[in-house]
Backbone as numpy.savetxt, mean C-alpha at the origin, in Angstrom:
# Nx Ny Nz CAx CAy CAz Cx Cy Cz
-12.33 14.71 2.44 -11.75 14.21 1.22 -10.33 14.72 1.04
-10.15 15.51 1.57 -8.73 16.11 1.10 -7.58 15.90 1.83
-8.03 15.52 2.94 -6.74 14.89 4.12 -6.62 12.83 3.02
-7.64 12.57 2.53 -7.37 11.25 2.10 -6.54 11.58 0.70
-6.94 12.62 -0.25 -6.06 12.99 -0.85 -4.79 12.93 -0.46
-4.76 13.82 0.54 -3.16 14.20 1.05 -2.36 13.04 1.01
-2.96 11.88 1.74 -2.45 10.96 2.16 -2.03 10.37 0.95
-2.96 9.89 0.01 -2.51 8.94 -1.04 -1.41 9.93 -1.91
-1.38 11.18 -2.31 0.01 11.98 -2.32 1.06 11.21 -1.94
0.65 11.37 -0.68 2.40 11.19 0.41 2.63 9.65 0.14
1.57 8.71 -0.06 2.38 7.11 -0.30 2.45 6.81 -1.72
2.14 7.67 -2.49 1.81 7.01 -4.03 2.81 7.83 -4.97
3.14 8.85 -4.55 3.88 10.01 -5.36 4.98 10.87 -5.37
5.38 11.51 -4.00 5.79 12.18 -3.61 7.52 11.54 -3.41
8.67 11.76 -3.80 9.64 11.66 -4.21 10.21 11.19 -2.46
11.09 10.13 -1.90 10.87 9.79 -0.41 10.77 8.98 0.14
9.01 8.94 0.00 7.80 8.09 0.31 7.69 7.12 -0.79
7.88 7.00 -2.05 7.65 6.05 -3.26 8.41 4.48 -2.60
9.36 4.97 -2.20 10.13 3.37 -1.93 10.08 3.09 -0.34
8.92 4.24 0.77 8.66 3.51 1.94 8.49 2.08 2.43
8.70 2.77 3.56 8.81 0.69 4.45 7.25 0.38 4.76
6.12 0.71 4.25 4.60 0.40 4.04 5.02 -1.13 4.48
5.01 -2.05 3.38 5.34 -3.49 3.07 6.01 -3.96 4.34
6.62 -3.57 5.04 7.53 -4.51 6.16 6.90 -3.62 7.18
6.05 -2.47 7.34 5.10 -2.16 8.67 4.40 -3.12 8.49
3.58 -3.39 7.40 2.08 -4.06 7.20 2.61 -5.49 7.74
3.75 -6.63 7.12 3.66 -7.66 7.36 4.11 -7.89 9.08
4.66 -6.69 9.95 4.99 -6.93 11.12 3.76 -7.30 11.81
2.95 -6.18 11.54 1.36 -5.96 11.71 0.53 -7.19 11.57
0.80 -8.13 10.41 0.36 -9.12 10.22 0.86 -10.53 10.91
1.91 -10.17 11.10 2.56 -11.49 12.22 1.97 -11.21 13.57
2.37 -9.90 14.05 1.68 -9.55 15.16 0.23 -10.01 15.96
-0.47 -9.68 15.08 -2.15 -9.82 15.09 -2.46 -11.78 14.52
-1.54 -12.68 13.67 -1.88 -13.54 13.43 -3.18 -13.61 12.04
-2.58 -12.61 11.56 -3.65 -12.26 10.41 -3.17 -12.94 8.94
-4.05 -13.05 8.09 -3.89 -13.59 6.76 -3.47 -12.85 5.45
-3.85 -11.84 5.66 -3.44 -10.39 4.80 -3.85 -9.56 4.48
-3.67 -8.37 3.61 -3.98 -7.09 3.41 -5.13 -6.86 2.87
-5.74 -6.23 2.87 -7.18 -5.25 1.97 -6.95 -4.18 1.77
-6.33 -3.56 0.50 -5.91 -1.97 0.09 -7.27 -1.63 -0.48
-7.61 -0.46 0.28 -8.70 -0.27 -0.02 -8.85 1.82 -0.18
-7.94 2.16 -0.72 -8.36 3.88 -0.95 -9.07 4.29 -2.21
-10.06 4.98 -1.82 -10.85 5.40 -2.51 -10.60 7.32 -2.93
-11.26 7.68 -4.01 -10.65 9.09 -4.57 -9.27 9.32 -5.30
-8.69 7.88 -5.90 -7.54 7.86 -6.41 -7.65 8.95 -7.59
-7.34 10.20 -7.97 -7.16 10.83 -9.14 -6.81 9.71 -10.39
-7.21 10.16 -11.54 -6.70 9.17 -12.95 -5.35 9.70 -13.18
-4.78 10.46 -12.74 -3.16 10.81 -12.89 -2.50 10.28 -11.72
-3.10 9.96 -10.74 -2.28 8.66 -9.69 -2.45 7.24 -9.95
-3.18 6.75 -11.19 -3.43 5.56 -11.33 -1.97 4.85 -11.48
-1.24 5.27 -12.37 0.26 4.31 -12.44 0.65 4.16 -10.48
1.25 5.27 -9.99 1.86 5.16 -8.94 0.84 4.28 -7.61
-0.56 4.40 -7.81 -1.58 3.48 -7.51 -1.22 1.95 -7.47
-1.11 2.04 -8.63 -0.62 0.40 -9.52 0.81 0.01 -8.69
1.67 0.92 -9.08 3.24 0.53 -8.39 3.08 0.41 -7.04
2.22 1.03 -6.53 2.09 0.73 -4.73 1.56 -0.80 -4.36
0.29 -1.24 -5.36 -0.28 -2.25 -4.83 0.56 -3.20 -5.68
1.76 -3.52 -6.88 2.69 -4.08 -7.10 3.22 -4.55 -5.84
4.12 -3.21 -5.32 5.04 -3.84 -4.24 4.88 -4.21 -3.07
3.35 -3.70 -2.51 2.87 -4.55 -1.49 2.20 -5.89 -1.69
2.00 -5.96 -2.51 1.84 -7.63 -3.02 2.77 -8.82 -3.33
3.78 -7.88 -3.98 5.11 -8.82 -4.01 5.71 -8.78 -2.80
5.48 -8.44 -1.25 5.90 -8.30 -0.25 5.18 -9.47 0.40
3.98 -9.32 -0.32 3.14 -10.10 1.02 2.90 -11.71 0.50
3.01 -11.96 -0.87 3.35 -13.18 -1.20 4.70 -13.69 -0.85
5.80 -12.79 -0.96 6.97 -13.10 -0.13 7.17 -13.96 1.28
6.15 -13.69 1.70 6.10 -13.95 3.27 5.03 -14.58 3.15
3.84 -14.86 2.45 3.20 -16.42 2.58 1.16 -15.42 3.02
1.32 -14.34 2.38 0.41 -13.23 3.04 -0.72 -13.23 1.53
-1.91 -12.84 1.85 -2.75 -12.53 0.70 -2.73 -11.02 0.49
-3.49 -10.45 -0.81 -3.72 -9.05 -1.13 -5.10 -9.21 -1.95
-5.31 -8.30 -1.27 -6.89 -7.69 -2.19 -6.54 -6.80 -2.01
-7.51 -6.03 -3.17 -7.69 -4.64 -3.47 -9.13 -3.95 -3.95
């Protein structure tokens, strides 16, 4: 549990990482493979990461409709 912690830290919070290139790895990934789109799926989100939670799956969504891509969550 605590390395998945770590992780959602480092993409959801951490001053850096907030405006990472996530969104343009994922859709390369998705051209690549011939895929339809994303499934964000982390679990153990703290209730004090819920905003930056929210702002993550914001901008990977507005990325992936950009480019013609689905999002679930």
């Amino acid at each position: 549990m605590f390395l998945r912690y770590f992780f959602a830290k480092k993409v959801f919070i951490e001053e850096g990482i907030r405006n990472y290139k996530g969104p343009i790895l994922l859709i390369n990934q998705l051209e690549k493979y011939d895929y339809f789109g994303v499934d964000i799926d982390f679990e153990y989100i703290l209730a004090n990461d819920r905003d930056a939670f929210t702002a993550f799956v914001e901008r990977v969504s507005k990325a992936m409709r950009a480019n013609g891509y689905h999002t679930s969550v």
